[in-house]
N, CA, C and O atoms as a DFTB+ gen file, in Angstrom:
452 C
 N C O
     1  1      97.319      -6.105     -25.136
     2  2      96.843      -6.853     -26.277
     3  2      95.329      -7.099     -26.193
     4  3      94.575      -7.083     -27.166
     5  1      94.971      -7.327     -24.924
     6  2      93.469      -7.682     -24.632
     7  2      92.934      -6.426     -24.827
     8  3      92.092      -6.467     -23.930
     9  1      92.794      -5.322     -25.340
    10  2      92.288      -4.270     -25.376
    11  2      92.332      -4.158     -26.614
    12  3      91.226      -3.967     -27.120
    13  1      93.139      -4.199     -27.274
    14  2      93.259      -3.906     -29.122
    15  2      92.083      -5.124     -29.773
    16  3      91.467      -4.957     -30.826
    17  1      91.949      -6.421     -28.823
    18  2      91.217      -7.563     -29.718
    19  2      89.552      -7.016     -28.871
    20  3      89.581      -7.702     -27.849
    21  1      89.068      -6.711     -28.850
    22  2      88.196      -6.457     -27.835
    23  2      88.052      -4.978     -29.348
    24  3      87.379      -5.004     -30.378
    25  1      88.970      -3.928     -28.829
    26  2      88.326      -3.082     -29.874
    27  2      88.412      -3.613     -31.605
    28  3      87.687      -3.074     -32.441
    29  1      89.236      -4.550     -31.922
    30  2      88.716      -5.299     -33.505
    31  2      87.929      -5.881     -33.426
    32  3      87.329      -6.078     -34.482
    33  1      87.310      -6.642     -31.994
    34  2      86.085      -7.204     -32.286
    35  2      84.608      -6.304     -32.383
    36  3      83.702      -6.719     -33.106
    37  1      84.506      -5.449     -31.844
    38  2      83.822      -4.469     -31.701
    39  2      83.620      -3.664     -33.064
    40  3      82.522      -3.290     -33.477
    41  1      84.898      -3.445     -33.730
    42  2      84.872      -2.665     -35.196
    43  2      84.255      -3.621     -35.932
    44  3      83.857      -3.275     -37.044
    45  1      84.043      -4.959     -35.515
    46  2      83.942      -6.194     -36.994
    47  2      82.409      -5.913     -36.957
    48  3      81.591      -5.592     -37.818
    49  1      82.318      -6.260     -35.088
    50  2      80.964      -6.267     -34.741
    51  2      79.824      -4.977     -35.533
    52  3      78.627      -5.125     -35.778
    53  1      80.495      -4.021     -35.735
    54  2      79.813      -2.728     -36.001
    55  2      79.454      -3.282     -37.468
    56  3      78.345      -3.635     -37.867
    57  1      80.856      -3.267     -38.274
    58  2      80.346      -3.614     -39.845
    59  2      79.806      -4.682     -40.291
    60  3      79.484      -4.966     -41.445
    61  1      79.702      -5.364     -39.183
    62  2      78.679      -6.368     -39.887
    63  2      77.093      -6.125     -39.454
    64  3      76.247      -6.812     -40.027
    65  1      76.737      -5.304     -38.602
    66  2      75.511      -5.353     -38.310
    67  2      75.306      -4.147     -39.235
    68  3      74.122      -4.265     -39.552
    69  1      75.825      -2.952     -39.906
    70  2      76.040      -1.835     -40.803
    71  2      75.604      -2.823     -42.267
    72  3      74.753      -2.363     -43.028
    73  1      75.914      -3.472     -42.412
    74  2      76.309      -3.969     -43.704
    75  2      74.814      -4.870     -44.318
    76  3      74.314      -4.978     -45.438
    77  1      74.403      -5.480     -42.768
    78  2      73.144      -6.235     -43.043
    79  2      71.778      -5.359     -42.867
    80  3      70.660      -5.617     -43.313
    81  1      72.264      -4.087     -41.972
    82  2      71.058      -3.446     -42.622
    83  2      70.791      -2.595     -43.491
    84  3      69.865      -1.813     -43.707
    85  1      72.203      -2.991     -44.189
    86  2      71.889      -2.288     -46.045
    87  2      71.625      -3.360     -47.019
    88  3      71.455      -3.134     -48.217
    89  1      71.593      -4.572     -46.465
    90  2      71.287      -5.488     -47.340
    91  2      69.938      -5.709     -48.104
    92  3      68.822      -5.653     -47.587
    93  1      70.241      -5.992     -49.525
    94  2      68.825      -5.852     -50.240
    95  2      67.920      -6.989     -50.041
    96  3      68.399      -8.118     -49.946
    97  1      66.611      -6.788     -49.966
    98  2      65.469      -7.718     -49.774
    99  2      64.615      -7.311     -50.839
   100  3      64.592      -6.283     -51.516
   101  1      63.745      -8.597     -50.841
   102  2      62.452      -8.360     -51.377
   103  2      61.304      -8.800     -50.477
   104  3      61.507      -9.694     -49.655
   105  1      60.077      -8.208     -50.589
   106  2      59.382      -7.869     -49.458
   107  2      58.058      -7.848     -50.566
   108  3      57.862      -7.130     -51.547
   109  1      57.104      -9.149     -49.864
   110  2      55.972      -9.178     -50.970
   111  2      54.537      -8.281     -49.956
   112  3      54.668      -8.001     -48.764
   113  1      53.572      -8.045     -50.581
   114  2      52.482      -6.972     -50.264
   115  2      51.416      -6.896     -51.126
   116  3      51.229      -7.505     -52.180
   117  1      50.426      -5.708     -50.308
   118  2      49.797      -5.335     -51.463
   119  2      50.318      -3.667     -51.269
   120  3      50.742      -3.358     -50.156
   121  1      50.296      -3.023     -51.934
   122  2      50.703      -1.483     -52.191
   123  2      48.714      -0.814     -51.749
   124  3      47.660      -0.867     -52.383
   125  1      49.084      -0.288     -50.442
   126  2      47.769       0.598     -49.869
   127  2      48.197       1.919     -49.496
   128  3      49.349       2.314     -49.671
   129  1      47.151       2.698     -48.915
   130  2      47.578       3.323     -48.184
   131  2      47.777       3.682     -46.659
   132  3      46.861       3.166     -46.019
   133  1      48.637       4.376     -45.857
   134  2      48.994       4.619     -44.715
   135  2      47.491       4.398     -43.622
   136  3      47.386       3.646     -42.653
   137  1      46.473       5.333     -44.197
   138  2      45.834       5.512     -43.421
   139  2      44.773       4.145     -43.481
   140  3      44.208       3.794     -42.445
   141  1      44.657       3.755     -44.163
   142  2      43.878       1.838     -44.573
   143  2      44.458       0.928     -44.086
   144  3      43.711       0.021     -43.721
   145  1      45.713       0.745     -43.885
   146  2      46.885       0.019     -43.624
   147  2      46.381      -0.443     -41.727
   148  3      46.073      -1.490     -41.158
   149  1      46.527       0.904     -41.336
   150  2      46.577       1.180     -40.183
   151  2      45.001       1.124     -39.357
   152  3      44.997       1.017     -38.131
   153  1      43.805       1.198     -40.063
   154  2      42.822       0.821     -39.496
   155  2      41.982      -0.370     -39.738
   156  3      41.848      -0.906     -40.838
   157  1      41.488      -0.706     -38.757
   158  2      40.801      -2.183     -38.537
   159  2      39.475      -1.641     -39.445
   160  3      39.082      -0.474     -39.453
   161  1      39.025      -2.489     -40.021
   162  2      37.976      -2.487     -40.504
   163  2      37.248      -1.285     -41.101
   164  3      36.143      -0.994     -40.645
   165  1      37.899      -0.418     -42.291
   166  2      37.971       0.533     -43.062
   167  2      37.523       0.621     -43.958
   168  3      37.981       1.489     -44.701
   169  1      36.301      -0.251     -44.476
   170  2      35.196      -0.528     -45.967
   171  2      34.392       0.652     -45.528
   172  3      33.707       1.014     -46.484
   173  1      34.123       1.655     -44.123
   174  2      33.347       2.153     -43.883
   175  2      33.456       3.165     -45.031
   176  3      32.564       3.614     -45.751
   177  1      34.867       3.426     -45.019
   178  2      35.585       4.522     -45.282
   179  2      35.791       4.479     -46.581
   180  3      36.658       5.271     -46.950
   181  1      35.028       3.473     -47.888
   182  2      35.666       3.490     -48.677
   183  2      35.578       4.736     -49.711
   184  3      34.438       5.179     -49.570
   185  1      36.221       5.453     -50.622
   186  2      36.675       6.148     -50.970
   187  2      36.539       6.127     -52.993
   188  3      36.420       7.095     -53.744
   189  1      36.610       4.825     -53.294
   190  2      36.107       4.311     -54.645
   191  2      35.673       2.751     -54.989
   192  3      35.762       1.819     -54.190
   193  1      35.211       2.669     -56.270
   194  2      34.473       1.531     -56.414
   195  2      35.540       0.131     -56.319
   196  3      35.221      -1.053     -56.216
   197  1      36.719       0.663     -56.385
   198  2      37.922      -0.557     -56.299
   199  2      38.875      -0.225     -55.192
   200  3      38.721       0.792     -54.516
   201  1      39.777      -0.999     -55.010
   202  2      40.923      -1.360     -53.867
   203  2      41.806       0.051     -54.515
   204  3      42.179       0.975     -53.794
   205  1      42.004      -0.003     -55.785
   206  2      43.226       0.899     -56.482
   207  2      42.594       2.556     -56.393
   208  3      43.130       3.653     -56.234
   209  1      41.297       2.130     -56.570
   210  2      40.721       3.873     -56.810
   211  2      40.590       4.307     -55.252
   212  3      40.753       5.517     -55.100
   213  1      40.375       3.707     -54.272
   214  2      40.237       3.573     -53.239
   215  2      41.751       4.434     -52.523
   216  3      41.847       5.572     -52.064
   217  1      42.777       3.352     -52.672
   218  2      43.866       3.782     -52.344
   219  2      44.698       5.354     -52.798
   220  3      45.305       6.141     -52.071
   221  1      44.421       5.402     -54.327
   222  2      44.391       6.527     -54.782
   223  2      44.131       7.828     -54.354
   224  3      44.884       8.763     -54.083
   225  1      42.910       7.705     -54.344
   226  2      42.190       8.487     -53.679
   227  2      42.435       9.381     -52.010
   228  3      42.296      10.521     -51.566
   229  1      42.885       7.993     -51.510
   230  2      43.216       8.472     -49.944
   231  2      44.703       9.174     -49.906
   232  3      45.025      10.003     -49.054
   233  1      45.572       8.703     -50.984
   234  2      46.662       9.102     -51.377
   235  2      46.651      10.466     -51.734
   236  3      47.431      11.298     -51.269
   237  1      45.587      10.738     -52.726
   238  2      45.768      12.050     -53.681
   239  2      45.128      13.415     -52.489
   240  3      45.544      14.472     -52.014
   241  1      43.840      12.521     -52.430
   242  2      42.857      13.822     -51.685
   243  2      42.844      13.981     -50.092
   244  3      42.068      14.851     -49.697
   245  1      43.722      13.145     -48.892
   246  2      43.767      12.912     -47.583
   247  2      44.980      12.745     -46.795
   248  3      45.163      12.412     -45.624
   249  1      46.018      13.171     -48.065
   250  2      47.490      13.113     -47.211
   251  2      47.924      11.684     -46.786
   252  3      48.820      11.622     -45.944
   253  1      47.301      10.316     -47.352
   254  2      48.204       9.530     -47.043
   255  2      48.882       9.447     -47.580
   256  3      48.860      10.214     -48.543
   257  1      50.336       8.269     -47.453
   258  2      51.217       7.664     -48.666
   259  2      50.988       6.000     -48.868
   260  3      50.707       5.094     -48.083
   261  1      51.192       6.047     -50.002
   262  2      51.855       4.750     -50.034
   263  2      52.618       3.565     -49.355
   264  3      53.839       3.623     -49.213
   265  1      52.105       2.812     -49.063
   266  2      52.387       1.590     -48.312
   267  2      52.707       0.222     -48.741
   268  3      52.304      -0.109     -49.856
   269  1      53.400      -0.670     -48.002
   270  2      53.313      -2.000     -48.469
   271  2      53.007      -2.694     -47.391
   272  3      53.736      -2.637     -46.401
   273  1      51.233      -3.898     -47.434
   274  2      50.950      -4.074     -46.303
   275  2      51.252      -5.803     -46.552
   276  3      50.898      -6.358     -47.592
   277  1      51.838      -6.409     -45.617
   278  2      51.916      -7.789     -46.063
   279  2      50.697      -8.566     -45.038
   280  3      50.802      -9.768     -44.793
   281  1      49.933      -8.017     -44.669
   282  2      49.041      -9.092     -43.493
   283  2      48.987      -8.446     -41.890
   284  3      48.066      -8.313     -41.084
   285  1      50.407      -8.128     -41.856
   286  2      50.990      -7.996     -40.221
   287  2      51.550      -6.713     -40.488
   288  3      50.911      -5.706     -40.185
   289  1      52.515      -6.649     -40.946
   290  2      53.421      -5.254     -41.219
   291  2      53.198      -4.033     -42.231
   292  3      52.699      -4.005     -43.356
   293  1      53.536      -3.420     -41.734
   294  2      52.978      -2.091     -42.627
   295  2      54.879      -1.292     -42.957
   296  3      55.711      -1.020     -42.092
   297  1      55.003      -1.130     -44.423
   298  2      56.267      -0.736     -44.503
   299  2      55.952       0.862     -45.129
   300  3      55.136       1.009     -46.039
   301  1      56.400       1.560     -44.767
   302  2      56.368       2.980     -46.142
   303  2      57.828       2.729     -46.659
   304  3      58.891       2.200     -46.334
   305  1      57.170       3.496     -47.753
   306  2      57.671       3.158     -49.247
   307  2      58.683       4.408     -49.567
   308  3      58.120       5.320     -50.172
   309  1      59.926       4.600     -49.305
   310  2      60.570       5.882     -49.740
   311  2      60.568       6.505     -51.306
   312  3      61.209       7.460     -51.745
   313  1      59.563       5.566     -52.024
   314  2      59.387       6.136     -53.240
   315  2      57.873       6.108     -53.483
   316  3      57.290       5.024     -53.482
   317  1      57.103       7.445     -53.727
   318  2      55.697       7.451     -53.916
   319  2      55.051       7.659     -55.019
   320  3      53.850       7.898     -55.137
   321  1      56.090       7.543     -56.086
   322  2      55.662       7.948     -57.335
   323  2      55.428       6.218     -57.919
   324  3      54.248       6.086     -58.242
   325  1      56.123       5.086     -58.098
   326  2      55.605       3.949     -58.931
   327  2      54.846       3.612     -57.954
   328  3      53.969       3.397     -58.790
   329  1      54.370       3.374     -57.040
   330  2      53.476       2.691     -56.124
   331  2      52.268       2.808     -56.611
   332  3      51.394       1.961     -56.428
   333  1      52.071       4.165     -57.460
   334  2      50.195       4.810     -57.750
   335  2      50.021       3.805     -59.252
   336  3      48.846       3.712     -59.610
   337  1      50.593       3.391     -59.750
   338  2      50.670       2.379     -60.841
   339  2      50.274       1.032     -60.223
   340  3      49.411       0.305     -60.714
   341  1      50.985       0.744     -59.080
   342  2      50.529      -0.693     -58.474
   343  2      49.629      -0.625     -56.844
   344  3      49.812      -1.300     -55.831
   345  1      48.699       0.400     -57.108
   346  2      47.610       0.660     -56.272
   347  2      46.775      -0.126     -55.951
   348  3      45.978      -0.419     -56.843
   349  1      46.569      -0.868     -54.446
   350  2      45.953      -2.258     -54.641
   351  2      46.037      -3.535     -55.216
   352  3      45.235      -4.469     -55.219
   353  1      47.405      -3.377     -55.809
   354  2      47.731      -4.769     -56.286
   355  2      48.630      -5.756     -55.138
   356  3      48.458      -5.787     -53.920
   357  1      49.254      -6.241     -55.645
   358  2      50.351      -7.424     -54.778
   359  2      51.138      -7.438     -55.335
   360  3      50.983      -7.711     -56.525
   361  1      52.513      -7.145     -54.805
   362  2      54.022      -6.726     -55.365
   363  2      54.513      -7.391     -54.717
   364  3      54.043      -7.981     -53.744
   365  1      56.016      -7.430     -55.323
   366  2      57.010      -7.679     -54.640
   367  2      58.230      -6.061     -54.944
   368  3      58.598      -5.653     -56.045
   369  1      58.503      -5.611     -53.905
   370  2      59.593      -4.571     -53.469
   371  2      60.446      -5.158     -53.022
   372  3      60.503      -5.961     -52.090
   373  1      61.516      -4.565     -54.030
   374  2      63.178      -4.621     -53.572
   375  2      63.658      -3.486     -53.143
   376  3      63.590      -2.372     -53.664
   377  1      64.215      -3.866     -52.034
   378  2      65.083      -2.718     -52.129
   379  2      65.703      -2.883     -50.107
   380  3      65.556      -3.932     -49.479
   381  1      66.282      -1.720     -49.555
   382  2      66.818      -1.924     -48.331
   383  2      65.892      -1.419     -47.379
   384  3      65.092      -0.567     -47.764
   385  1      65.865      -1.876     -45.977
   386  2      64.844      -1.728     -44.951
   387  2      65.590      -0.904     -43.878
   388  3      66.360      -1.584     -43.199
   389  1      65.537       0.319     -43.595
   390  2      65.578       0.738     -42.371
   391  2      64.336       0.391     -41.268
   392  3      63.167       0.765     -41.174
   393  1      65.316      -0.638     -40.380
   394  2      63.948      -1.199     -39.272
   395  2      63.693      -0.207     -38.383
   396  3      62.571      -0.264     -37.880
   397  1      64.624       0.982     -37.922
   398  2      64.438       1.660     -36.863
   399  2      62.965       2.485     -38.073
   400  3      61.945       1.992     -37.590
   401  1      62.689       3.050     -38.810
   402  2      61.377       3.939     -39.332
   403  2      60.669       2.995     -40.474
   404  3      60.118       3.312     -41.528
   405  1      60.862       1.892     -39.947
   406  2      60.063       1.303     -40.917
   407  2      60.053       1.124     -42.334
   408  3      59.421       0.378     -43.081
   409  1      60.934       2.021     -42.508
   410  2      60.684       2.175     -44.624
   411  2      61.681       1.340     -44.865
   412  3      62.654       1.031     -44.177
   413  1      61.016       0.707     -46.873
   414  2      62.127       0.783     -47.229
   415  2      62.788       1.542     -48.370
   416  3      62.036       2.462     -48.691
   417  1      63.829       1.527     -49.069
   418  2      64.198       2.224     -49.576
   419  2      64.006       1.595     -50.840
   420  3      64.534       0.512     -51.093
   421  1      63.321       2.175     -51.608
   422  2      62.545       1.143     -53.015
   423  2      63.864       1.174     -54.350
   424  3      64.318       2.193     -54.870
   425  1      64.112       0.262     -54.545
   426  2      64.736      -0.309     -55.291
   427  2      63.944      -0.461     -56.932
   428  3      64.295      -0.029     -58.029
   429  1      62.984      -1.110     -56.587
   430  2      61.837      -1.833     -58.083
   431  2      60.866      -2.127     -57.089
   432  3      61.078      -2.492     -55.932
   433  1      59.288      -1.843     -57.910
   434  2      58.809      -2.782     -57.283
   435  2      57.788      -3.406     -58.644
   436  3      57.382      -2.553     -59.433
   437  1      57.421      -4.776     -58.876
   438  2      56.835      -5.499     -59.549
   439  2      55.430      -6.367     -59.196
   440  3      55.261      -6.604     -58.000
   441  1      54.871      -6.637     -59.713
   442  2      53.630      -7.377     -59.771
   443  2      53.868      -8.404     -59.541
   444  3      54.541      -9.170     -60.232
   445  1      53.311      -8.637     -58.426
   446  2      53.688     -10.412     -57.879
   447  2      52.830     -11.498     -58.702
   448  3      51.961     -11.231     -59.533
   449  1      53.218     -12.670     -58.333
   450  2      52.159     -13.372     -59.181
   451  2      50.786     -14.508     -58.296
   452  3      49.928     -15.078     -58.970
C-alpha cells in the first residue's frame, strides 16, 4: 500500500507543478530589444532619435528580438510581430512563462498605463 500512495503522491506532485507552469500571467515592461536589454549602459550605441526607433532598428537591421525588460529581468517574447507596434513603450504581457528559456508565450500584449 505504501508504494501505490507514494506513487499518487508523486503523480499529484507532477500535475501540479505541470499545471502552474502553464499558468497565465501578466508581466509588466518596457518592450526593447535583446541586445539593449542585455547591455549596461548602451546610449553609446544608439541607433535612432527615440527609444522605439532605436529598438526597431536593432530589431530590423542587427538580428535582435524583441524583449520585455522589467528593471531586473529580461523575458523574450515568443511572438515578434505585435511587439514592433509597442517598441519602447511599457506593456503589460499576458500570456505563459517557460522559466527554464526564459520566454513567454504571448498571449496579448497592451499599453500599460
Amino acid at each position: 500500500m505504501k508504494p501505490f500512495i507514494v506513487c499518487v503522491f508523486a503523480l499529484a506532485l507532477s500535475l501540479a507543478t505541470l499545471s502552474g507552469a502553464q499558468a497565465k500571467r501578466t508581466f509588466t515592461g518596457t518592450i526593447t530589444d535583446s541586445m539593449c536589454a542585455n547591455t549596461a549602459g548602451h546610449s553609446s550605441m544608439r541607433m535612432g532619435p527615440t527609444d522605439a526607433d532605436c529598438t526597431r532598428a536593432c530589431v530590423t537591421a542587427h538580428g535582435a528580438t524583441y524583449v520585455l525588460y522589467n528593471g531586473t529581468d529580461v523575458y523574450e517574447l515568443s511572438n515578434q510581430t505585435t511587439p514592433e507596434k509597442f517598441a519602447g513603450q511599457k506593456v503589460r504581457v499576458t500570456g505563459t512563462l517557460d522559466a527554464k528559456t526564459r520566454t513567454i508565450r504571448v498571449d496579448s500584449i497592451t499599453a500599460a498605463r
